[in-house]
C-alpha positions, 0 to 999 in steps of 0.5 A: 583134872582134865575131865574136871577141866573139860566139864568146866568148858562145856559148862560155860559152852552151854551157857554160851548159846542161850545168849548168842541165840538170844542175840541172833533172834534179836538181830533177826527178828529187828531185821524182819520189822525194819524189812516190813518198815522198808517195804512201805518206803518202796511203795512211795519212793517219792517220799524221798524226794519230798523230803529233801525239799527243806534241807536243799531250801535251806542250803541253797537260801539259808546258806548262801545268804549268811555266806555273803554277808559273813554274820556267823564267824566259822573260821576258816570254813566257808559258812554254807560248808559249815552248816552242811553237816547241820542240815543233814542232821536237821533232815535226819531229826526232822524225818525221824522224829514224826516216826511215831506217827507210824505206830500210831497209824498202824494202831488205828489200822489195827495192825499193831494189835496183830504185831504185838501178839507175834511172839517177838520181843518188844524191843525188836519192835522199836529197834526194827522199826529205828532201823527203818528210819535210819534206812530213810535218813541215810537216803537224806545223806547222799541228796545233800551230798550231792548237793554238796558236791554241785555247789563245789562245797569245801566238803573232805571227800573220802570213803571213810567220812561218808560211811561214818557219816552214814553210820552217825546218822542211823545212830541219830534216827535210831534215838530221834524215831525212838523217842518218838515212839515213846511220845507216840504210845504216851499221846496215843492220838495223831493230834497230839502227836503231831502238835507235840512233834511240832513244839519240840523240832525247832527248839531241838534244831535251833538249840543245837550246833546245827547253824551256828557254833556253840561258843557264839551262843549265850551261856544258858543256851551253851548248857543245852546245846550240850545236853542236846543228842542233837549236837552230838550228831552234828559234831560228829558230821562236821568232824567226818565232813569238814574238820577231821576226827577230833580227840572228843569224836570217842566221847561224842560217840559214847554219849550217842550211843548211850543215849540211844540204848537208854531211849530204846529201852524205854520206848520198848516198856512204853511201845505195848502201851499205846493199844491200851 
């Protein structure tokens, strides 16, 4: 019985390892796209800032305007606060979702040639790259912040709420980059990509709980703010900055990261696409 008993164990041991060396690899090999993605970030830091330009616009105009003269109830909370998380979200959305460019740019490089034929899976490519616009959007989190904390904004300070912010907003690029990676190798040209990229980001920003609750909007627009990954984002921001965590926190999450699973999936069918 025992040496049945220990053959079993060893059976499964053995089956055990592909997997979990299957995952290592995965990690690793996304770890060494996105340190690639990071590299050129740190050639152009200035990037960064420029970047931060339209959200601090917007919170220091935008919010201070609507602030004074109360159009948009929010409750207890003053309206430059509560449209705090939206604006990281939209800086978040709109840093990522042009990520495609890079892929695009890399083809008429001719380097994505030489990256495809590394033997790497095709998902590390999306995952590696997504990794990198989060590193990207996560800079986003602290300019706003601080921002935040200069305009002596009624923002929950605590560890615990920045990283979970942090760690919502590289969820949130992982999906925006992704799908733009995939428009990015069904396009195939910058042009396009641009002009489509300019078509969908204010439609996904304005139908969204970015600026505004969704209870004030019309019903059409309440059915897709609620379909929009956008608003997921927001919501979980809000809770972890503003209002606390919420008992609809674990389903926003579900659906967040459900929606980037299935998003990276198919971005890593499509990536190979775009030198064809």
């Amino acid at each position: 019985m025992k040496q049945d008993s220990y053959a079993e164990d060893y059976k499964n041991l053995t089956k055990t390892k592909p997997s979990l060396t299957f995952i290592f690899d995965y990690m690793l090999n996304s770890l060494t796209i996105a340190e690639m993605e990071i590299r050129k970030l740190r050639h152009d830091p200035t990037e960064l800032l420029t970047r931060a330009v339209q959200p601090v616009l917007w919170l220091l105009i935008f919010g201070q305007a609507f602030s004074r003269i109360r159009a948009i109830p929010t409750g207890n909370v003053n309206y430059q606060t509560f449209m705090t998380p939206g604006i990281l979200a939209q800086s978040m959305m709109f840093i990522s979702i042009f990520y495609g460019l890079t892929i695009i740019w890399d083809k008429d490089q001719g380097i994505l040639q030489k990256l495809i034929a590394m033997p790497v899976p095709r998902a590390a490519f999306v995952t590696g790259k997504a990794f990198g616009a989060a590193v990207r959007a996560t800079s986003q989190v602290f300019i706003i912040l601080i921002l935040a904390l200069l305009l002596r904004l009624d923002i929950k300070w605590s560890f615990l709420g920045v990283f979970m912010s942090i760690i919502t907003i590289v969820f949130g690029a992982a999906f925006f980059s992704s799908l733009s990676m995939a428009l990015a190798a069904i396009v195939k040209s910058r042009e396009r990509f641009m002009g489509i990229g300019q078509v969908i980001t204010m439609p996904l920003f304005f139908a969204s709980n970015a600026i505004y609750p969704i209870q004030i909007m019309p019903h059409w627009l309440q059915i897709l703010a609620q379909i929009n990954p956008l608003s997921y984002v927001v919501e979980l921001l809000r809770g972890y900055l503003i209002n606390g965590i919420t008992p609809s926190a674990g389903m926003d999450w579900i659906i967040l990261i459900c929606a980037t699973i299935l998003i990276q999936f198919i971005s890593a069918i499509l990536y190979p696409h775009i030198v064809t």
